[in-house]
C-alpha positions as semicolon CSV with decimal commas, in nm:
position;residue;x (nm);y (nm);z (nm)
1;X;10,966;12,028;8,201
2;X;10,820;12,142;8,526
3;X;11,085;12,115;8,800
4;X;10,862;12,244;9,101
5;X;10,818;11,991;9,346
6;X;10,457;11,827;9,351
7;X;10,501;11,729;9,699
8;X;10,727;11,898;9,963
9;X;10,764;11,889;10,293
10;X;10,960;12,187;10,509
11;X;11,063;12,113;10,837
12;X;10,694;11,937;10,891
13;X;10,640;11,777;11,227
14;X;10,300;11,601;11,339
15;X;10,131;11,505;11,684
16;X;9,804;11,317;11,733
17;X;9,594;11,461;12,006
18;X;9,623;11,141;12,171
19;X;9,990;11,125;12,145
20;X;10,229;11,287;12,402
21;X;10,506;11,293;12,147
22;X;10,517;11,365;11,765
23;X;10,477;11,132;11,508
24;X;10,666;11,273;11,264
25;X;10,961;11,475;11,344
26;X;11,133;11,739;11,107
27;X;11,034;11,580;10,797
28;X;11,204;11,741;10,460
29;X;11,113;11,590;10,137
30;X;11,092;11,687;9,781
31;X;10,876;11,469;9,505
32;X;10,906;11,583;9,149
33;X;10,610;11,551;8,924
34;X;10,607;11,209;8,752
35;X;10,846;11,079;9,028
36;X;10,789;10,728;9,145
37;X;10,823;10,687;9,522
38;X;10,855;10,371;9,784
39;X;10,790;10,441;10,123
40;X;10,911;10,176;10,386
41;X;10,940;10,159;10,766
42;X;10,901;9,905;11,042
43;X;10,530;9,952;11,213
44;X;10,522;10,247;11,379
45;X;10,777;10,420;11,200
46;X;10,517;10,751;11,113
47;X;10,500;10,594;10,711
48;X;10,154;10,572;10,689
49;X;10,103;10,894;10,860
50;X;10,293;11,062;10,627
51;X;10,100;10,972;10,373
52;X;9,805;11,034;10,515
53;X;9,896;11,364;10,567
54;X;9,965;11,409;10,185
55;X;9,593;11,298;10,120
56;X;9,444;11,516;10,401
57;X;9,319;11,253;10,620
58;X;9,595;11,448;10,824
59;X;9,423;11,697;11,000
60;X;9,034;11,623;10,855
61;X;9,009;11,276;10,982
62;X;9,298;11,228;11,218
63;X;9,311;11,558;11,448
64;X;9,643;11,708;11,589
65;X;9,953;11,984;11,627
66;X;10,110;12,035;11,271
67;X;10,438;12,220;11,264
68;X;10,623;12,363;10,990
69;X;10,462;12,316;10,591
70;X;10,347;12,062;10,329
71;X;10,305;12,184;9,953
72;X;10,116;11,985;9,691
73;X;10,104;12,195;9,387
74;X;10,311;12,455;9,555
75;X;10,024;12,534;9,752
76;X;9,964;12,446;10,181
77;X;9,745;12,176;10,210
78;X;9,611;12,387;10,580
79;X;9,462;12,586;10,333
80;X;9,231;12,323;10,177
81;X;9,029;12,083;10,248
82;X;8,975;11,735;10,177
83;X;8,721;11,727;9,884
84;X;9,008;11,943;9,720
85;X;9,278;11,703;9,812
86;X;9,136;11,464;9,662
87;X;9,081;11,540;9,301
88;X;9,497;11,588;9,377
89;X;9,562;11,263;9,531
90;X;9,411;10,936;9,512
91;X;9,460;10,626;9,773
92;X;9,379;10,310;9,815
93;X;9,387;10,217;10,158
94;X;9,513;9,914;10,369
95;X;9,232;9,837;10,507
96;X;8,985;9,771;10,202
97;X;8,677;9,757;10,383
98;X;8,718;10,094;10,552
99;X;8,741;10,189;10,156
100;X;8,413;9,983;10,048
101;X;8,109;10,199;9,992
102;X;7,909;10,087;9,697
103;X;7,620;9,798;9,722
104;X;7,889;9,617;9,434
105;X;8,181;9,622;9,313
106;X;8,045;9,767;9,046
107;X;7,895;10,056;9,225
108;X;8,216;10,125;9,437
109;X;8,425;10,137;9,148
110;X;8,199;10,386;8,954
111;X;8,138;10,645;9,328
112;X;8,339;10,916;9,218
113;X;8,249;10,883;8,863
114;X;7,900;10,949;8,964
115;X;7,954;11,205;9,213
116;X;8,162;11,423;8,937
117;X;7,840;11,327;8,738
118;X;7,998;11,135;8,479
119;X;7,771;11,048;8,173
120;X;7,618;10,695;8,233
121;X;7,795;10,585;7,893
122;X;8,133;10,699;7,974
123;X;8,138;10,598;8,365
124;X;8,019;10,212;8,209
125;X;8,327;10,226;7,992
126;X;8,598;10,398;8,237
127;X;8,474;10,114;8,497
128;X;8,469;9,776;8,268
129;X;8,817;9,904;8,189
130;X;8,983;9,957;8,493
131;X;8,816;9,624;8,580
132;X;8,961;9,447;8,324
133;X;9,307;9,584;8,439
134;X;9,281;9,447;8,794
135;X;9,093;9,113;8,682
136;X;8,736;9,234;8,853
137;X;8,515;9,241;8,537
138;X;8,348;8,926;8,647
139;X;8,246;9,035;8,969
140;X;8,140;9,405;8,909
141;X;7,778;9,281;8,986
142;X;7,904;9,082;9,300
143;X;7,858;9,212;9,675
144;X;8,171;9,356;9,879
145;X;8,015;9,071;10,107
146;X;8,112;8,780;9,850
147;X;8,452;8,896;9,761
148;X;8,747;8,786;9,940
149;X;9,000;9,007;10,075
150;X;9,262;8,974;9,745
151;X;8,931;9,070;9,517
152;X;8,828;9,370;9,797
153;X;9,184;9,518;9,774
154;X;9,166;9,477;9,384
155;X;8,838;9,690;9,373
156;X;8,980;9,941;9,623
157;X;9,268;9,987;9,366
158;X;9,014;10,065;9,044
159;X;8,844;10,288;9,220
160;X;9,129;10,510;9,226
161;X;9,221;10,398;8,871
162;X;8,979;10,518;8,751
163;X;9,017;10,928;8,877
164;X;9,246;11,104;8,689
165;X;9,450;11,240;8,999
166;X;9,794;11,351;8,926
167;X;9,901;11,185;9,243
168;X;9,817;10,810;9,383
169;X;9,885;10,664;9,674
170;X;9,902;10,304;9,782
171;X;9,913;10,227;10,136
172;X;10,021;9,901;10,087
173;X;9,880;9,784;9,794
174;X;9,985;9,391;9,870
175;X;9,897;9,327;10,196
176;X;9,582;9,104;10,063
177;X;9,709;8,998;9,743
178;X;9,790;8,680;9,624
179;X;10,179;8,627;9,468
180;X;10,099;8,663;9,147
181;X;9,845;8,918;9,182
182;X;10,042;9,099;9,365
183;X;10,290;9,138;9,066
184;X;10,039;9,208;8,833
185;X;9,932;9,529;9,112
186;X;10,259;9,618;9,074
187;X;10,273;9,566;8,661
188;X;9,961;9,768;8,701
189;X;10,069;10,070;8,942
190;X;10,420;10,033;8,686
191;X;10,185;10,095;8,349
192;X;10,039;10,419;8,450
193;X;10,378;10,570;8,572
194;X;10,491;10,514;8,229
195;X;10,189;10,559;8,032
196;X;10,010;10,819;8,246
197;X;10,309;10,998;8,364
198;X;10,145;11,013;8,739
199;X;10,371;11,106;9,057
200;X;10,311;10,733;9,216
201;X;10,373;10,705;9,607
202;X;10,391;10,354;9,733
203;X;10,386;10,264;10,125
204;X;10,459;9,889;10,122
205;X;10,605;9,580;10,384
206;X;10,699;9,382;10,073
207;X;10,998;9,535;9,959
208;X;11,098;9,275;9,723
209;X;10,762;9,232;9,604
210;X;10,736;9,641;9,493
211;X;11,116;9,591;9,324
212;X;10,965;9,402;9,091
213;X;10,964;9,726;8,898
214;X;11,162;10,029;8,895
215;X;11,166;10,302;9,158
216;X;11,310;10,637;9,157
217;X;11,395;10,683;9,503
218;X;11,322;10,458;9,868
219;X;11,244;10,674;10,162
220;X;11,328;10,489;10,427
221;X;11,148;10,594;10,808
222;X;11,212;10,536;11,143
223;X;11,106;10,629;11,467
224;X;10,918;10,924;11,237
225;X;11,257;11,026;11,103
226;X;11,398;10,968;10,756
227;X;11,736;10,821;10,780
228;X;11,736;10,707;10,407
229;X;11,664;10,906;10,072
230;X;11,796;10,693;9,815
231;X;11,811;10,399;9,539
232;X;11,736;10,049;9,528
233;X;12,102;9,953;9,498
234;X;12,219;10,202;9,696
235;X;11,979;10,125;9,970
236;X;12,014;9,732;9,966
237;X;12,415;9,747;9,946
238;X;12,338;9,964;10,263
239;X;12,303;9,878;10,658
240;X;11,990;10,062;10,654
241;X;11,756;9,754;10,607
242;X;11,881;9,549;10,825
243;X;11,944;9,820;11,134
244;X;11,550;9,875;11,113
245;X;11,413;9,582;11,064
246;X;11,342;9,561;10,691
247;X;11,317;9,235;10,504
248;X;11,557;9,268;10,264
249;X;11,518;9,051;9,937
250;X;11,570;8,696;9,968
251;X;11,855;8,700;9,687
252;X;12,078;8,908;9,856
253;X;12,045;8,774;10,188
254;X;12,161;8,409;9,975
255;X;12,450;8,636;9,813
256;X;12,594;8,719;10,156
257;X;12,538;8,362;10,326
258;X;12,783;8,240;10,043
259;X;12,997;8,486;10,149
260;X;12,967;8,754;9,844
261;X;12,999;9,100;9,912
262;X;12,708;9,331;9,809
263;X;12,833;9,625;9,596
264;X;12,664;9,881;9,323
265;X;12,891;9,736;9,063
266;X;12,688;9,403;9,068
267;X;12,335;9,613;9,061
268;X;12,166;9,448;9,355
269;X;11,869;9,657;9,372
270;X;11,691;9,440;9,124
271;X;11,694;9,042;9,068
272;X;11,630;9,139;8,661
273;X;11,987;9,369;8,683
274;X;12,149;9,118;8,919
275;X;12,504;9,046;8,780
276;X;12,519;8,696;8,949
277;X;12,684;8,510;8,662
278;X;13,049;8,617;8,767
279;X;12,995;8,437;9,142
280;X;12,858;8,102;9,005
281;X;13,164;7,952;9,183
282;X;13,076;8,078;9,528
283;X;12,717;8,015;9,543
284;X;12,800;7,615;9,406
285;X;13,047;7,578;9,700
286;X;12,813;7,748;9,925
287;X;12,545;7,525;9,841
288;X;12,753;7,227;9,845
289;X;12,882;7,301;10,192
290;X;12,473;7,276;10,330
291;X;12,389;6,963;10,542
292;X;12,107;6,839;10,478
293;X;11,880;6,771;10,761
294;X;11,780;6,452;10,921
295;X;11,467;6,263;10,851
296;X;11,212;6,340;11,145
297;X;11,015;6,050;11,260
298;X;10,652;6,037;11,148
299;X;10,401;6,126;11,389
300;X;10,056;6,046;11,400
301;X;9,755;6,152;11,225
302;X;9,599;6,502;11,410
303;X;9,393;6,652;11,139
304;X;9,252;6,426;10,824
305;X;9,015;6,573;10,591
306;X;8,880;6,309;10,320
307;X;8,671;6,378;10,016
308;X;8,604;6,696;10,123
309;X;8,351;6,892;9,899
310;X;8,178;7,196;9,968
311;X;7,938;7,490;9,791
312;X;7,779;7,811;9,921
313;X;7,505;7,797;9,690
314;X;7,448;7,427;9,580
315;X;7,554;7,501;9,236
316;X;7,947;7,604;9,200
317;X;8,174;7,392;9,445
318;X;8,408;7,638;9,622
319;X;8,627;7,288;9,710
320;X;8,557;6,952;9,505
321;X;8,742;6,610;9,656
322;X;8,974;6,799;9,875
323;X;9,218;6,495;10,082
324;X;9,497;6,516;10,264
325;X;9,625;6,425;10,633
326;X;9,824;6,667;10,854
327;X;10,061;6,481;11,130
328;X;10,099;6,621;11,527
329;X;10,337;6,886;11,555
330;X;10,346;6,964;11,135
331;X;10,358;7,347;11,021
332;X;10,206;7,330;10,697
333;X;10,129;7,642;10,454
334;X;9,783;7,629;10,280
335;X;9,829;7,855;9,979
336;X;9,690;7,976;9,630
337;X;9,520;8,268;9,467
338;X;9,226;8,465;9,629
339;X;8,891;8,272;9,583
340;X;9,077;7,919;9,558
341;X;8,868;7,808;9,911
342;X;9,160;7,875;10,172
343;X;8,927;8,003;10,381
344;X;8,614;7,847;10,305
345;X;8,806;7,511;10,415
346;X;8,944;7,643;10,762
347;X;8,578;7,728;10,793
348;X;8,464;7,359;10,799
349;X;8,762;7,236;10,955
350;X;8,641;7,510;11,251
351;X;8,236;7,405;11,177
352;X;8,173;7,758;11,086
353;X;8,017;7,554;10,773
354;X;7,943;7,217;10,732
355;X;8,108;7,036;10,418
356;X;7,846;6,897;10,163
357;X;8,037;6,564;10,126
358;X;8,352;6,409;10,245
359;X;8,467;6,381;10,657
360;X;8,702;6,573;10,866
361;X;8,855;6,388;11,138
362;X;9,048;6,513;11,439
363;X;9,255;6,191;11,591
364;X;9,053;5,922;11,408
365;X;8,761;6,109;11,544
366;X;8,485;6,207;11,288
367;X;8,374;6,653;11,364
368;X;8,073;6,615;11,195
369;X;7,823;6,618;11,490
370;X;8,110;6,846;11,718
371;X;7,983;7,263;11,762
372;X;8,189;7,513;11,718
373;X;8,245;7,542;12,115
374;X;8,345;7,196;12,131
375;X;8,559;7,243;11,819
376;X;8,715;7,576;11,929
377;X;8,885;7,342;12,266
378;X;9,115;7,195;12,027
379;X;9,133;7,460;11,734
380;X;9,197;7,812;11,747
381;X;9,166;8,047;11,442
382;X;9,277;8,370;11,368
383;X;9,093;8,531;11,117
384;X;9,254;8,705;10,813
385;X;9,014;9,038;10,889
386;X;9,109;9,168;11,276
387;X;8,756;9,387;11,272
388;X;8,605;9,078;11,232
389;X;8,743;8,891;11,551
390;X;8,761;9,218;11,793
391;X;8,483;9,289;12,043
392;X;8,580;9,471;12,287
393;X;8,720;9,823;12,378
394;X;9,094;9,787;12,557
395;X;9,381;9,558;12,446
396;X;9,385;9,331;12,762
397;X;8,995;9,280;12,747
398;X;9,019;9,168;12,415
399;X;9,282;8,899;12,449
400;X;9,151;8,811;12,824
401;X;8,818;8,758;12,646
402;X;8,846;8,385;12,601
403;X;8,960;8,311;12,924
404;X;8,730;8,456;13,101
405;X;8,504;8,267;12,922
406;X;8,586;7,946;13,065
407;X;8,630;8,096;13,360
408;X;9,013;8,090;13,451
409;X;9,105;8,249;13,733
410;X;9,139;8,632;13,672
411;X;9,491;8,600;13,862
412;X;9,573;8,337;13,628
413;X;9,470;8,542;13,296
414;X;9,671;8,844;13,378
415;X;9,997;8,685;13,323
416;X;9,856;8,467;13,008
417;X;9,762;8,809;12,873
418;X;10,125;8,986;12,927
419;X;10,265;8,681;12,792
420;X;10,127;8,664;12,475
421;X;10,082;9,029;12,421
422;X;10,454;9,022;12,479
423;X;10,519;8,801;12,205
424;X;10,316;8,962;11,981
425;X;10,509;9,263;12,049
426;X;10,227;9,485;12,227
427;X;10,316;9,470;12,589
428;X;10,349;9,831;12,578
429;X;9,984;9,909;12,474
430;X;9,843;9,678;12,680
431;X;9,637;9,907;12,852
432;X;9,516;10,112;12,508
433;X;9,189;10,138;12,339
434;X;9,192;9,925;12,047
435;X;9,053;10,231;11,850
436;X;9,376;10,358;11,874
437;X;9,588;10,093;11,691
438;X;9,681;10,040;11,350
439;X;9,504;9,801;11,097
440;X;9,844;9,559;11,158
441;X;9,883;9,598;11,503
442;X;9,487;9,532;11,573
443;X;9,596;9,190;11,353
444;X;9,851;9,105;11,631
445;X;9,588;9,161;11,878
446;X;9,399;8,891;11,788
447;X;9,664;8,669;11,744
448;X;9,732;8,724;12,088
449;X;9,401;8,621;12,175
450;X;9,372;8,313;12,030
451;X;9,720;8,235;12,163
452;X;9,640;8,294;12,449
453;X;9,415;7,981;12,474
454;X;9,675;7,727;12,391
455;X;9,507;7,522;12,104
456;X;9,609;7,205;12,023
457;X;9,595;7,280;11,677
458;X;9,622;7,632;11,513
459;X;9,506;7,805;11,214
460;X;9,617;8,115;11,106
461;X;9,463;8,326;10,784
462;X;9,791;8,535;10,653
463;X;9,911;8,597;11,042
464;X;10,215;8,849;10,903
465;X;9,963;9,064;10,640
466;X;10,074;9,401;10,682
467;X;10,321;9,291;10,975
468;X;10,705;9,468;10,914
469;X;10,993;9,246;10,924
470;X;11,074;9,235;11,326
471;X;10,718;9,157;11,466
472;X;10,668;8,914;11,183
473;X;10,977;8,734;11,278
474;X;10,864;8,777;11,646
475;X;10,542;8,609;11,536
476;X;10,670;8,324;11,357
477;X;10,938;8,222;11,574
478;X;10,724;8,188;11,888
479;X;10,460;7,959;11,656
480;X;10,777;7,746;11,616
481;X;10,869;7,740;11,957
482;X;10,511;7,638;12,012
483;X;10,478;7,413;11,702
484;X;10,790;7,186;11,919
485;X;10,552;7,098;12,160
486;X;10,323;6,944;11,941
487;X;10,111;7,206;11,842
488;X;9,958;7,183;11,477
489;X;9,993;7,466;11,319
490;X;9,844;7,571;10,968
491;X;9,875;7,863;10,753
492;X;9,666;8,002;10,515
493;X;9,918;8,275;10,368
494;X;10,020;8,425;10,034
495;X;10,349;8,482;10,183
496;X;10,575;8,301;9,941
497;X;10,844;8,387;10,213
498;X;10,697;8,267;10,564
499;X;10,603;7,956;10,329
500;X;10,987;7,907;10,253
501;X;11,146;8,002;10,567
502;X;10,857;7,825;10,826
503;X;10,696;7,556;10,657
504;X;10,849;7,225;10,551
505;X;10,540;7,126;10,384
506;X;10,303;7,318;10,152
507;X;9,902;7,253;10,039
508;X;9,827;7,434;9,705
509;X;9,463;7,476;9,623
510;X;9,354;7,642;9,278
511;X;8,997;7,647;9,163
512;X;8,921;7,463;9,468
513;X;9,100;7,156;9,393
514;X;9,422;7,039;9,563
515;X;9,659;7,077;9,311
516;X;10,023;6,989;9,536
517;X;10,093;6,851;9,864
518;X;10,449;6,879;9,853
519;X;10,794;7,043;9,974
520;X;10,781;7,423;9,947
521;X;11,107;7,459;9,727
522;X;10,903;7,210;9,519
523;X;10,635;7,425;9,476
524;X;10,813;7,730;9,416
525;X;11,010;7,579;9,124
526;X;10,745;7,397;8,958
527;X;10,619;7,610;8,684
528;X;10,286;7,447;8,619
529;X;10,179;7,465;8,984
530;X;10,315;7,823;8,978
531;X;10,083;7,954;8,664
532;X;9,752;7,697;8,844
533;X;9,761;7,882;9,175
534;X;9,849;8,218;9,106
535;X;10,204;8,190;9,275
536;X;10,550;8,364;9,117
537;X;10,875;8,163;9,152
538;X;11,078;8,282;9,450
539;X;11,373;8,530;9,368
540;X;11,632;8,296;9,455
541;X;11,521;8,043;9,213
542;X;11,560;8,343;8,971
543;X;11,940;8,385;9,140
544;X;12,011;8,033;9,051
545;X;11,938;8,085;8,712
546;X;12,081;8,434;8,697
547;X;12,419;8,218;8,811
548;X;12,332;7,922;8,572
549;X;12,299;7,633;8,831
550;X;12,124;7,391;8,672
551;X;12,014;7,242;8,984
552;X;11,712;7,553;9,114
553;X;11,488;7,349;9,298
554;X;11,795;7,223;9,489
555;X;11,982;7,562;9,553
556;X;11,585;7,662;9,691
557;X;11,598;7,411;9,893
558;X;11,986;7,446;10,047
559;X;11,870;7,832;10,125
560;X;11,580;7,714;10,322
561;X;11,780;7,413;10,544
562;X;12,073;7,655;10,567
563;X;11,830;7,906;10,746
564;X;11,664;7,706;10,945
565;X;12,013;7,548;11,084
566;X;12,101;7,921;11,170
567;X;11,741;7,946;11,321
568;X;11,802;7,636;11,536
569;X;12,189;7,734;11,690
């Protein structure tokens, strides 16, 4: 067996050109052929320029001083060029649409295949089945236009499939998914470790969500450091995660609430090698120890959509008989899998479309006949794509952009704009270029923007997607400070854990029907609801299995009003 590294880096260092101080500082790190890697890292933290120096966007694309080496094959990557990088390394990016460049999906699946002139035949083959693997075969004829962001991110990821790279790289791989396709992603990326022996390199938020499988080894960064080279259960019995702002998984942050210590011996790296059956005991008294909260008062009716029905093309309703009625001051998650009309319905709610059947009603008061303009006084929306929102050039412009559209004083708007940049955790950049952010931090922008305007009621299309740990936390708490005084808010998010933590109540859609309007431990634990909408049970209802408490829904629950009472002190 070959015991050369595939990947190493000697003393490397890194500096944009429009950086005063390195990126990445004294990086040293060895990857073995067939190795399986997770990268993690608040924002910032230099991850996703490491790996873009390992697939040569680092210097072709992204210019600047490199110090010290980086081997791939045992040979300097200064001394090639990107073409030749790339038959090494494959990546799919964050940002799918940067990635898009077919007229299909089809055709962007097949572009390397018919660059390396790949008999018509074969290529047809190679594509339908690295389709099939990602669930795109019925939409290989379909537009990047018509697919959603889930089904763009999906595409992205067979067009590396089907290369046959020795190395692939997935600059997080999830950040569009829905739950359960997310796991399959990760099924997926696990197959071809095992099957294709490839040296796999993942750069991903969701930590739980990528220990779904096995890794070999988390690198942890920070500050363009590494300050952690090790395994899952070595890494989550750790103070690393915490001390840098990294989510850890849900089940061991229930484990130490009920007062259990975290050590290798119970295998914590992993809800499936979890020995949680020997502190039963603990987590039943810890449960049973949980107040539950008081009834709120019922408010009155804000948003009320009623027989809602709606189709792009006359033919196949993207929502059929959609009802339900949101109350002043609710947080409420919209969820289900990609295509289920999430989106399509914050679009008529916003009059972006106009629903074939059915009413809307803000405060008893039919939107039909109310524009956009006169819509957007009440609700704001933040759209799930940044590059679709941003129009201008520099940070404050952007977010000032609203404002000075209905002509507030510019006195007035610079202290709005601090404010919410502030919140959203990009006061210092408040005089850059947007050109120079990253694809997550351009997402907080325009957040920012929108709250900026103070909306009565708020929609938000996955506000945390690609968001580490500390600014999503940042995010969410300041749209509960505003959500106590009275502001709607909704969220369209795949992000089982915002759902969980933020929102008492949850909306599942699935085929564009509304499946469950219920609690969100409800919906979590509810197994037909689950398989309908593309969702995956929550790891602590695994936990409370693992521990055998017959009670799951109800141990769900206790974690989230146990949080939340925290939250509150």
């Amino acid at each position: 067996m070959d015991l050369k590294p595939v990947i190493e880096f000697k003393n490397f260092s890194f500096q944009y050109h429009s950086q005063s101080e390195p990126t990445l500082h004294n990086i040293d790190l060895s990857i073995s052929p067939g190795e399986k890697i997770l990268i993690v890292g608040p924002s910032g933290s230099g991850k996703s320029t490491l790996g873009n120096c390992i697939n040569g966007l680092i210097p072709f694309a992204y210019e600047g001083e490199i110090k010290g080496d980086l081997l791939i094959h045992g040979e300097s990557t200064q001394d090639k060029n990107i073409f030749e990088l790339s038959k090494w390394v494959g990546t799919v990016l964050q940002d799918s649409d940067a990635q898009f460049v077919g007229l299909s999906a089809g055709e962007d699946i097949a572009f390397s295949l018919e660059n390396d002139n790949v008999p018509h035949a074969r290529m047809h083959k190679q594509v339908w089945k690295v389709a099939e693997m990602v669930g795109m075969q019925n939409w290989l004829t379909s537009s990047p236009f018509e697919l959603s962001g889930g089904q763009k991110q999906r595409t992205s990821l067979a067009g590396v499939l089907v290369n046959d790279v020795d190395i692939l790289l997935f600059d997080e791989p999830l950040a569009n998914l829905d739950p359960a396709t997310g796991k399959t992603a990760i099924e997926i990326i696990e197959d071809i470790y095992t099957r294709e022996n490839k040296t796999i390199i993942i750069i991903e938020h969701r930590l739980e969500d990528v220990l779904h499988r096995f890794v070999d080894r988390i690198i942890v960064i920070n500050d363009g450091r590494i300050i952690s080279n090790t395994d899952a259960h070595s890494l989550v019995c750790s103070d690393v995660l915490t001390k840098t702002g990294i989510r850890e998984p849900l089940y061991v942050t229930a484990l130490k609430y009920a007062g259990i210590k975290i050590t290798e011996d119970i295998e914590p790296g992993y809800i499936t090698t979890l020995q949680a059956h020997q502190h039963r005991n603990a987590l039943t008294t810890w449960q049973a120890s949980i107040e539950k909260p008081k009834a709120q008062k019922e408010k009155p009716s804000v948003l009320k959509v009623e027989q809602v029905s709606f189709s792009y093309d006359g033919i196949v309703k993207v929502l059929d008989d959609i009802n339900f009625d949101i109350k002043e001051g609710e947080m409420v998650s919209i969820i289900g899998k990609n295509g289920a009309g999430k989106s399509t319905l914050s679009k008529l709610i916003c009059g972006f479309e106009k629903q074939d059947q059915g009413t809307i009603f803000y405060r008893s008061q039919d939107l039909h006949d109310k524009s956009i303009k006169e819509r957007a006084e009440i609700i704001g929306v933040v759209l799930q794509n940044p590059n679709q929102m941003i129009s201008k050039n520099l940070i404050f412009d952007e977010v000032a952009l609203g404002l000075r559209f209905r002509n507030i004083p510019e006195e007035e708007i610079t202290p709005r704009v601090e404010k919410a940049l502030e919140i959203c955790g990009l006061n210092p950049f408040i005089e850059w270029p947007i050109s120079a952010l990253s694809f997550g931090q351009k997402k907080r922008v325009t957040i920012a923007s929108i709250l900026v305007l103070g909306p009565e009621i708020l929609i938000l299309d996955e506000p945390t997607a690609g968001q580490d740990y500390r600014h999503y936390t940042e995010i969410m708490e300041f749209l509960v400070e505003i959500n106590k005084l009275g502001v709607t808010v909704l969220l369209i998010t795949h992000d089982m854990h915002l759902m969980l933590e933020y929102t008492p109540r949850a909306i599942v859609l699935s085929e564009g029907r509304l499946i469950a309007d219920t609690s969100a431990s409800s919906v979590l634990t509810d197994h037909q609801v689950i398989e309908s909408a593309n969702l995956k049970e929550t790891s602590l209802f695994h936990l409370a299995q693992l521990a055998n408490i017959s009670d799951g829904a109800g141990f769900v629950q206790g974690f989230i009003d146990y949080e939340r009472k925290l939250k509150n002190r």
